[in-house]
Residue, then its C-alpha position, 0 to 999 in steps of 0.5 A: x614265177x615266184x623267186x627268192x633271194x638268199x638270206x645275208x649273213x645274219x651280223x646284227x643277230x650274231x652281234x645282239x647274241x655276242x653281247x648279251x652272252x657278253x652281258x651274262x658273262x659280266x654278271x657272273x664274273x663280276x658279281x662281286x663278293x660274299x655279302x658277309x664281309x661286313x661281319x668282322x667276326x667273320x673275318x678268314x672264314x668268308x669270300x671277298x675276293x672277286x671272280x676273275x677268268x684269271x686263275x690265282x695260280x697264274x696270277x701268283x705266277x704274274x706277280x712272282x714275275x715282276x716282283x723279281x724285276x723290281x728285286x734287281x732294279x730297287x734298292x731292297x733293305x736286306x737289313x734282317x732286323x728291319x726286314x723281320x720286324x715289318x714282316x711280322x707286323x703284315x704276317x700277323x695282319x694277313x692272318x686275321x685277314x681273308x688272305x688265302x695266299x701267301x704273303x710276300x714282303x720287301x722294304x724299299x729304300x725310297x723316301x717317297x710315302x708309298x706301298x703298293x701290292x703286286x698280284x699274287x701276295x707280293x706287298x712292297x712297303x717304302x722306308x719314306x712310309x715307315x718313316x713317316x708313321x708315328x706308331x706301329x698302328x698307322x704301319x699296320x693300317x696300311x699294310x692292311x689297305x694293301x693285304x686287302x687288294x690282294x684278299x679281294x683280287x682287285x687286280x685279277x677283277x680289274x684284267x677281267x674287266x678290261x679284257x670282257x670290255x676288249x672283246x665287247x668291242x668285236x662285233x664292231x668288227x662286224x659292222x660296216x665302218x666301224x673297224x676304225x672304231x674298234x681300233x680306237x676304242x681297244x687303244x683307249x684301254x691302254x691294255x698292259x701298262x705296268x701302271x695298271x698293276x699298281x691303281x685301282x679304280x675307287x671302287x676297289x680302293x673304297x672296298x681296300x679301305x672298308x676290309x682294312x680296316x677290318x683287318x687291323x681291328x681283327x689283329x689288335x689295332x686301332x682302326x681310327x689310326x689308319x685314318x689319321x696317316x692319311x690325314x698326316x699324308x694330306x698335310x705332307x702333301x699340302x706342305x710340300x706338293x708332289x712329296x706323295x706319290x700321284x698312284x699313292x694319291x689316288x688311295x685313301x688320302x681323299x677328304x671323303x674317303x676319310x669320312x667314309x672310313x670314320x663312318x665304317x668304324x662307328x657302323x661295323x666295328x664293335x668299341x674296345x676297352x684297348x688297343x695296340x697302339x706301338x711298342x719300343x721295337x718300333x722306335x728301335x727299328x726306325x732308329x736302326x732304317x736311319x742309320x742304314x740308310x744314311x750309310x748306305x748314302x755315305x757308300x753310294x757317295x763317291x770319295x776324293x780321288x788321287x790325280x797323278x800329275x802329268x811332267x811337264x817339258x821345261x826344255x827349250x828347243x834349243x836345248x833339246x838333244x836328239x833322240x839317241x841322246x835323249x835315250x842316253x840322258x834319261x839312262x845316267x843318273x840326276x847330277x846336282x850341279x853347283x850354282x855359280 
């Protein structure tokens, strides 16, 4: 008599199937960008930006969010005249970028050399950074490094790839022993640290610099200026190590970075009879964030205060009345006596 045993649940096919369409999922997803974003004529017409499982609605609706906690607990310049000039310098650079939204931004009043993008367009730039910059070009270059994460939505890439990596990881569930090790691996991804909003890995940084530089030669500035704050921001931190931010650090300032960019220039970007390098309004504006900040100080410093001072009781106790009496003595007026 021939018998046959049922077949087991077929794991090892669900997981060869599972990771390959995971594997496809990659390839479309994350297969990157128009392949003309090395035509500088090109700039506004092309696609840089990465897919994403993330729609940009969502992603503007993210941002908007934590923009607004980092509204109530920074300390914003609500100066007009500061506020209007730094957004008119990043406006005109988002519009000879490949930005397709909006473009949201804020001065903090924070020393440190910094600017970071949040998802969604909304651009935070330090007073420190503002300050450290010698013209107008070297705060447009970094505003367009800045811009550049927000056309290519690095961040929108970077929260697909983690979350394709964190459902890799599933089928492990479906092996024998190896929960532990799902659990191990999910962990190691550190999945919503607010941190991730604000670093990008080297690729994304590299791509940043390539199309900011784009950005700021299609609106007028000298790209080469970008690379020479960098090379300022090095020297700051040489001098004075942890004057820059650790997640600041980790965008252009690194030597092979900068020799990247210089080659970039020379490759992609046609030479040009002039360029804007600052005007008097710039001078004007740092002179302006100076004194608003150093009263702001002066408000925030706390004054000399009045103590009243406490009376004290020279009586002896010998010479203390009871208490009616006390009542009686401190009803009648003061007598001045004659010394003897």
């Amino acid at each position: 008599m021939k018998t046959t045993r049922k077949a087991g649940f077929p794991f090892a096919a669900l997981r060869a199937g599972l990771l390959m369409a995971l594997l496809f999922s990659f390839a479309q997803v994350l297969s990157g960008a128009d392949n003309k974003k090395n035509d500088v004529e090109d700039v506004g017409n092309r696609k840089v930006a990465h897919k994403s499982i993330i729609s940009q609605e969502k992603e503007i609706a993210i941002g908007k969010q934590y923009a607004t906690e980092i509204d109530h607990s920074a300390k914003i310049i609500t100066d007009p005249v500061i506020n209007e000039y730094v957004n008119r310098v990043a406006q005109n650079v988002a519009r000879n970028s490949d930005l397709t939204i909006p473009l949201t931004v804020k001065i903090i009043d924070d020393p440190t050399i910094n600017a970071f993008t949040l998802p969604g367009g909304f651009l935070y730039v330090n007073t420190g950074m503002l300050l450290a910059a010698d013209e107008e070009d070297q705060v447009a270059g970094v505003l367009a490094h800045e811009i550049a994460h927000a056309a290519a939505r690095h961040w929108a890439s970077q929260m697909t790839k983690m979350t394709l990596m964190q459902y890799a990881f599933i089928p492990l569930i479906f092996t024998p022993m190896s929960y532990p090790v799902y659990v191990a691996a999910a962990q190691g991804l550190n999945f919503g640290v607010p941190l991730a909003f604000l670093k990008f890995n080297r690729s994304a940084e590299a791509e940043a610099d390539y199309l900011g530089l784009q950005y700021m030669y299609k609106a007028g500035y000298d790209p080469n200026s970008y690379v020479a704050f960098f090379g300022k921001v090095i020297q700051e931190e040489r001098r004075e190590p942890g004057s820059v931010p650790k997640v600041f650090m980790d965008h252009p300032p690194t030597p092979d970075r900068i020799v990247k960019s210089e080659e970039e220039i020379k490759e992609i970007l046609p030479k040009r009879d002039q360029y804007l390098v600052s005007t008097s309004e710039f001078d004007d504006v740092k002179s302006r964030m100076q004194m608003v900040i150093s009263n702001r100080r002066k408000q925030e410093r706390p004054g000399p205060t009045l103590k009243k001072r406490e009376s004290t009781d020279k009586t002896t106790t010998a010479q203390t009345p009871s208490t009616t009496d006390q009542g009686k003595e401190d009803d009648k007026p003061p007598v001045l006596k004659r010394r003897d």
